[in-house]
C-alpha positions in Angstrom: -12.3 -45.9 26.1 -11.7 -43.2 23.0 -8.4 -44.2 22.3 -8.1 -40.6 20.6 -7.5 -39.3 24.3 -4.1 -40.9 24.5 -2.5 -38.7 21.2 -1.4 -35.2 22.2 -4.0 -32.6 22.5 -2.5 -30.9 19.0 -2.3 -33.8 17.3 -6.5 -34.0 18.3 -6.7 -31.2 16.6 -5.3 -31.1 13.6 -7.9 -31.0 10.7 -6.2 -33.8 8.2 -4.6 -32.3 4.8 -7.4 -33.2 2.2 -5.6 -34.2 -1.1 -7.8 -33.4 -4.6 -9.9 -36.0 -5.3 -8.7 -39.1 -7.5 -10.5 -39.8 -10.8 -11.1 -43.5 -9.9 -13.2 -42.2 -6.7 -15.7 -40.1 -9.0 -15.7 -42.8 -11.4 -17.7 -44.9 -8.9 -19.9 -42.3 -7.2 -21.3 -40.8 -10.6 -20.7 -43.9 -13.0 -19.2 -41.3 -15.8 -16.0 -41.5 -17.7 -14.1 -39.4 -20.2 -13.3 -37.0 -17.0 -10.8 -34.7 -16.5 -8.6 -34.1 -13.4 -7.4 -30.7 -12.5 -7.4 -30.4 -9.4 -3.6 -31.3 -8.0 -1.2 -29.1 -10.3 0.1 -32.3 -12.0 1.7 -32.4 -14.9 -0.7 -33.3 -17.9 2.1 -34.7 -20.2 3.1 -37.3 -17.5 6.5 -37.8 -17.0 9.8 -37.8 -19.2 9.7 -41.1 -21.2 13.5 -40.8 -20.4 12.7 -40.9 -16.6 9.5 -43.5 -17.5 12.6 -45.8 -19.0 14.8 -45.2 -16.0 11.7 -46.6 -13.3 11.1 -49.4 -15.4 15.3 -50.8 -15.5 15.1 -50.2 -11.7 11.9 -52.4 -10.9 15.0 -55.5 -11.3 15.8 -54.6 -8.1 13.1 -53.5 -5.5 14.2 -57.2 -3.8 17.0 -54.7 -2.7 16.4 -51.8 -0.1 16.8 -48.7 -1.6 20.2 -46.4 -1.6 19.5 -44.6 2.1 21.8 -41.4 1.4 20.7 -41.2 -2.6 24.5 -40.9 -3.7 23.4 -40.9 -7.7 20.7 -38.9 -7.4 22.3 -36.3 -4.8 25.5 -36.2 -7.0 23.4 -35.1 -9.8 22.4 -32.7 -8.1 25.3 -31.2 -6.7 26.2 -30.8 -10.3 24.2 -29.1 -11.5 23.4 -26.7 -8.3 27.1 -26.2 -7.7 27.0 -27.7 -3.8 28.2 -30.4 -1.4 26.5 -34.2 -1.0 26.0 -32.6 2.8 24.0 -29.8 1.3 21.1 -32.0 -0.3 18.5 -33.9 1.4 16.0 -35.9 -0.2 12.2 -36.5 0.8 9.3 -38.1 -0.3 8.2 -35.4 -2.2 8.9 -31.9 -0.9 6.1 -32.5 1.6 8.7 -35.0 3.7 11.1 -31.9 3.5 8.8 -29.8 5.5 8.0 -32.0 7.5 11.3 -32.7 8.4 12.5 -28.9 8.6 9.6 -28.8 11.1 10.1 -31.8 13.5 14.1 -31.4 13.4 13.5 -27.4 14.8 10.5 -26.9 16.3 8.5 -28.4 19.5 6.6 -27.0 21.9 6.6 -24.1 22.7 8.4 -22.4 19.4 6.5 -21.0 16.7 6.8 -20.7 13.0 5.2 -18.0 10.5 3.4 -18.4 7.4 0.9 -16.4 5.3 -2.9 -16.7 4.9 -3.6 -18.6 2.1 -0.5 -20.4 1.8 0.3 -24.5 1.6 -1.8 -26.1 4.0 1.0 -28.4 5.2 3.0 -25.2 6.8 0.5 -25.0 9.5 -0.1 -29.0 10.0 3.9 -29.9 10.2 4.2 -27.0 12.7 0.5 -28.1 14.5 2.4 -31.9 14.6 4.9 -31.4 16.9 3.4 -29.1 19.4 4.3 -25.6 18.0 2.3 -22.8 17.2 1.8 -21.3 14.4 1.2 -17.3 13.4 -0.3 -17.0 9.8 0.0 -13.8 8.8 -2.5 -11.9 6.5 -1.8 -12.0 3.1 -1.0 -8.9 1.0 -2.9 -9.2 -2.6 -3.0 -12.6 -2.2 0.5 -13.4 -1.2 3.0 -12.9 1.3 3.0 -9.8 3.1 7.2 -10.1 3.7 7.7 -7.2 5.6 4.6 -8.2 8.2 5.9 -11.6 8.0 9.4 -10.7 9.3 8.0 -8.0 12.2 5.6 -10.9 13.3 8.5 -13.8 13.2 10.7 -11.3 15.5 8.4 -9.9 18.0 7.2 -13.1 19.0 10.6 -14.8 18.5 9.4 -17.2 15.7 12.3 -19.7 15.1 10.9 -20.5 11.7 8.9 -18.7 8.5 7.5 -20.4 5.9 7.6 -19.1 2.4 6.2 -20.4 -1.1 7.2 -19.0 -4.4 5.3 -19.1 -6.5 2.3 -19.2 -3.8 0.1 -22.3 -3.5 -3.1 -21.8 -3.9 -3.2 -18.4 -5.5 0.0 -18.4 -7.9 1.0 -15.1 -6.4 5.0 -14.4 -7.0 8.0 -12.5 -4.7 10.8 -11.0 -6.7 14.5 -12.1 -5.8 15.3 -9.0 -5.0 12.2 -9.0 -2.6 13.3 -12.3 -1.1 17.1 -11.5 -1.0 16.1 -8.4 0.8 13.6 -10.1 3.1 16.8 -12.6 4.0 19.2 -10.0 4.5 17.0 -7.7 7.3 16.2 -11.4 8.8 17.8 -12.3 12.2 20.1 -15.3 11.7 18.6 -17.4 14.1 14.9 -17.3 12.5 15.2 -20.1 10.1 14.0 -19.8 6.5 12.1 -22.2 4.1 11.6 -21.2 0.6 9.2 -23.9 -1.0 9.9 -23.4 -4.8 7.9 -26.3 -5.5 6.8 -24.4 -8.7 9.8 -22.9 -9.5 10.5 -24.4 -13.2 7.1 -22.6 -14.5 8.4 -19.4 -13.1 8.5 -16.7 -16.7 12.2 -16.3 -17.8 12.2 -12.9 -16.8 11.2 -13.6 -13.3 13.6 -16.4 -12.7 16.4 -16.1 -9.6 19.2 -17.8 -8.2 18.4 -18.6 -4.5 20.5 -21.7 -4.8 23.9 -18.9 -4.4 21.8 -17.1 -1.2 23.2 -20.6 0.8 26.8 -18.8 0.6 25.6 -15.8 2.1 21.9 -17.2 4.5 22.8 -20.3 6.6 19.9 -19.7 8.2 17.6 -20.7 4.3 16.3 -24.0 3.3 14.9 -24.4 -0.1 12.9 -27.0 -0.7 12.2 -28.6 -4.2 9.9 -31.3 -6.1 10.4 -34.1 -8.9 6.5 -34.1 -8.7 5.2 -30.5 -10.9 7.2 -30.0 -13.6 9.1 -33.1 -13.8 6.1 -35.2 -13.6 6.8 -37.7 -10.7 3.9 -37.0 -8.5 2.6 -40.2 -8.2 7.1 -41.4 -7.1 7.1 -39.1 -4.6 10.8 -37.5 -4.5 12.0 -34.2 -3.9 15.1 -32.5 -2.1 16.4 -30.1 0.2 19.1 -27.6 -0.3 20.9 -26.1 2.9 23.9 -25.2 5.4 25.5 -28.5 6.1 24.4 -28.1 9.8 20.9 -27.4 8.9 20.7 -30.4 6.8 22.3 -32.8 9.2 19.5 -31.9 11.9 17.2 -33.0 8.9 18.6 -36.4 8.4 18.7 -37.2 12.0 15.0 -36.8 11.6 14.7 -38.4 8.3 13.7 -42.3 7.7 16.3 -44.4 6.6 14.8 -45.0 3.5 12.2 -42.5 3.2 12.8 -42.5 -1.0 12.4 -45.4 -3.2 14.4 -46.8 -5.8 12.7 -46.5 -8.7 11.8 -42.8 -7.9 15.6 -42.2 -7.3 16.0 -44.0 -10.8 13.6 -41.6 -12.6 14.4 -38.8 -10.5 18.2 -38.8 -12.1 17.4 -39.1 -15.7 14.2 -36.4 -15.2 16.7 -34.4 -14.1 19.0 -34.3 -17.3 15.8 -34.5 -19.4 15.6 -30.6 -19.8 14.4 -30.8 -23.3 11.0 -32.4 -21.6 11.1 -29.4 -18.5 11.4 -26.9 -21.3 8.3 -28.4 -23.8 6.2 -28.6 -20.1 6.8 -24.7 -19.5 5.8 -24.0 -23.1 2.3 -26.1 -22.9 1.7 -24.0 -19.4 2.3 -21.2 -20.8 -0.1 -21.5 -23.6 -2.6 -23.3 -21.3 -2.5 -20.5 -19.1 -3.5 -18.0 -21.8 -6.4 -20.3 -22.8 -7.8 -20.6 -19.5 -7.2 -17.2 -18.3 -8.8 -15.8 -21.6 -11.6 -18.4 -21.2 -12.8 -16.8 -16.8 -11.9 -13.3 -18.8 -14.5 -14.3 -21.4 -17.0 -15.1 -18.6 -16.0 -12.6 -16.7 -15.1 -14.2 -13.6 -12.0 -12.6 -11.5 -9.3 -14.7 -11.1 -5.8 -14.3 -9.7 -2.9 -13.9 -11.7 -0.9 -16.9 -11.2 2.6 -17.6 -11.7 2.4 -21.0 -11.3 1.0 -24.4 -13.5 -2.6 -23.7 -11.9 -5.4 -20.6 -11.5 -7.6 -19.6 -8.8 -10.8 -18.1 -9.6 -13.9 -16.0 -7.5 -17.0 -17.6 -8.5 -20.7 -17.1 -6.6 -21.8 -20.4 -4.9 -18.1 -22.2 -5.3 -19.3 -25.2 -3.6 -22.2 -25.9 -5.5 -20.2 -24.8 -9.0 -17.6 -27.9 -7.8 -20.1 -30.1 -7.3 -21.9 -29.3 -10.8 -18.2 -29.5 -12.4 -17.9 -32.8 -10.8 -20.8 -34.0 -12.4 -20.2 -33.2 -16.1 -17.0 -35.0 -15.7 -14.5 -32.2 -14.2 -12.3 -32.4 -11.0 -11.2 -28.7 -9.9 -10.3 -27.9 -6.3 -12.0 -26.0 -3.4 -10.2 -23.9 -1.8 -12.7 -23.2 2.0 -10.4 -24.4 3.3 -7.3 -21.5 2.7 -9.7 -19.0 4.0 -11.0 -18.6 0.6 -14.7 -19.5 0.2 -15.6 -17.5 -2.8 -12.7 -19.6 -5.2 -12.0 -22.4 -6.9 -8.6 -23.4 -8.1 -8.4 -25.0 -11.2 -4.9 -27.0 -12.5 -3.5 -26.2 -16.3 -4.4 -29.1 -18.4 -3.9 -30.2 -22.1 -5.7 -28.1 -24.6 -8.7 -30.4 -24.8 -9.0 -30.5 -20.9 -9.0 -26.9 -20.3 -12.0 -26.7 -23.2 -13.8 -29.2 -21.6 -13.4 -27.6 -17.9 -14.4 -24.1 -19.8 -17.2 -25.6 -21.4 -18.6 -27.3 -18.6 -18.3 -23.7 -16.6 -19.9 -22.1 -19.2 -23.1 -24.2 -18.7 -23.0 -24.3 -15.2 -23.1 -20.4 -15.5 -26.2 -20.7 -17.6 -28.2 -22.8 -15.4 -27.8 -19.3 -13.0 -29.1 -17.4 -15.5 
């Protein structure tokens, strides 16, 4: 028998997430070294050595099972968000937050709303558990808020999806456009703002959604230890929210669903700002050198407010492959509806010149 037939019908059809691929993997396929990964938005300084310091003390104790309701690590963050242990939830990376905001809320039968071109997981935590899901088109790349909202009510959405900044594209909504987006929201359509990228957001552009929980019980912002705080490969982010909201969330939550060493180097990332401040500095001049390089080359690329660029490029598939092949890991992005692009990560200074170097020659073998 095809024991496939026994899983739901929607969980037959879910097309698996497919993560960037790993430097080790291309390593054995082509026999090359020296390569450079920028593919997954990571952070290319690694983590805090603070935070580094913190994992190591608490590898003494992974005899012990890990703290199930976080109390250091959620009292650090009530601190320095300004709200009640009931208001946090942590995850295995922000991904586990959505996950769980979409398996405590939604079955079959309900639907949720998110824009074309947006995180891929949106539409596979909502495809998990039976709902539907409505993507909206995007508007310039982004979220279309005001189609967003008319779709969520006339087909009585319970939940919208929202990124800021946007992965893939990088594409940014103003507070203001957010706040206003909340306010003209029915209460009973719940909200979640992913602000996975929310510390490489430009001073200017920067917003407080954290104070919207006074006035939206409805919102649920969700937030990662794994971009600018380096922590990818721990796995640990949280979720901010009404206190009813977040108790459907733990009901739905493994007991343990974050480790102990991540909690440990979660805490003292957290205080490290100094190391949050020199990472927004190297984006920002990393984005300048690789948006100057695809301006150089003339290739159009998207405006990104984010640690990562997405860029129009003829034959994208066989451009990744060639890029693969001289030692640089990018990422396709087919699969957001976007054919033409690829979607390359902000490195160190020597990564980016190799990545634009490597383009450069691809570009000439076309000629």
């Amino acid at each position: 028998m095809n024991y496939s037939d026994l899983a739901p019908s929607y969980v037959r059809a879910i097309a698996p997430y497919q993560p960037g691929k790993p430097i080790a993997e291309l390593e054995r396929e082509l026999g090359i070294s020296g390569i450079v990964k920028l593919a997954s938005n990571e952070n290319p300084s690694g983590a805090s050595p603070k935070a580094v310091a913190a994992a190591h003390a608490a590898l003494d104790e992974i005899g012990l099972y890990p703290d199930g309701n976080g109390f250091v690590l959620k009292n650090a963050l009530t601190q320095r968000y300004g709200v009640a242990p009931d208001q946090v939830v942590l995850g295995n990376g922000s991904n586990d937050l959505l996950e769980l905001s979409a398996r405590a809320f939604l079955t079959v039968g309900d639907k949720a709303v998110y824009a074309a071109h947006a995180f891929a997981v949106y539409a596979l935590a909502t495809q998990a558990v039976g709902a539907t899901g409505i993507s909206v088109a995007a508007k310039d790349f982004g979220h279309d808020l005001d189609a967003m909202r008319a779709a969520a009510v006339a087909q009585g959405a319970k939940m919208i999806f929202i990124a800021n900044p946007n992965n893939p594209t990088g594409t940014f909504l103003s507070g203001d456009a957010l706040h206003a987006f909340l306010r003209a929201l029915p209460p009973n359509i719940l909200v979640v703002l992913d602000e996975a990228y929310n510390e490489y957001l430009p001073v200017e552009c920067r917003y407080d959604s954290v104070i919207w929980l006074r006035e939206f019980p409805n919102l649920i912002i969700s937030r990662t230890f794994s971009k600018a705080y380096g922590l990818a490969g721990l796995r640990v982010g949280y979720a901010l929210g009404n206190p009813q909201v977040m108790d459907m969330l733990n009901r739905v939550r493994q007991p343990f669903n974050v480790n102990s060493v991540a909690q440990a180097a979660a805490v003292a990332a957290l205080q490290d700002e100094d190391f949050v401040g020199r990472t927004y500095e190297m984006n920002l001049r990393g984005m300048e050198q690789v948006t100057q390089g695809l301006a150089l080359l003339e290739l159009e690329f998207i405006p990104s407010f984010g640690n990562f660029v997405c860029f129009r490029i003829a034959d994208a598939e066989r451009v990744y492959r060639r890029l693969l092949e001289l030692g640089v890991i990018v990422r396709p992005i087919a699969s957001y509806d976007m054919p033409d692009w690829l979607r390359v990560s902000i490195g160190l200074e020597k990564e980016i010149a190799k990545f634009l170097y490597a383009l450069t020659h691809i570009l000439g073998e076309a000629e």
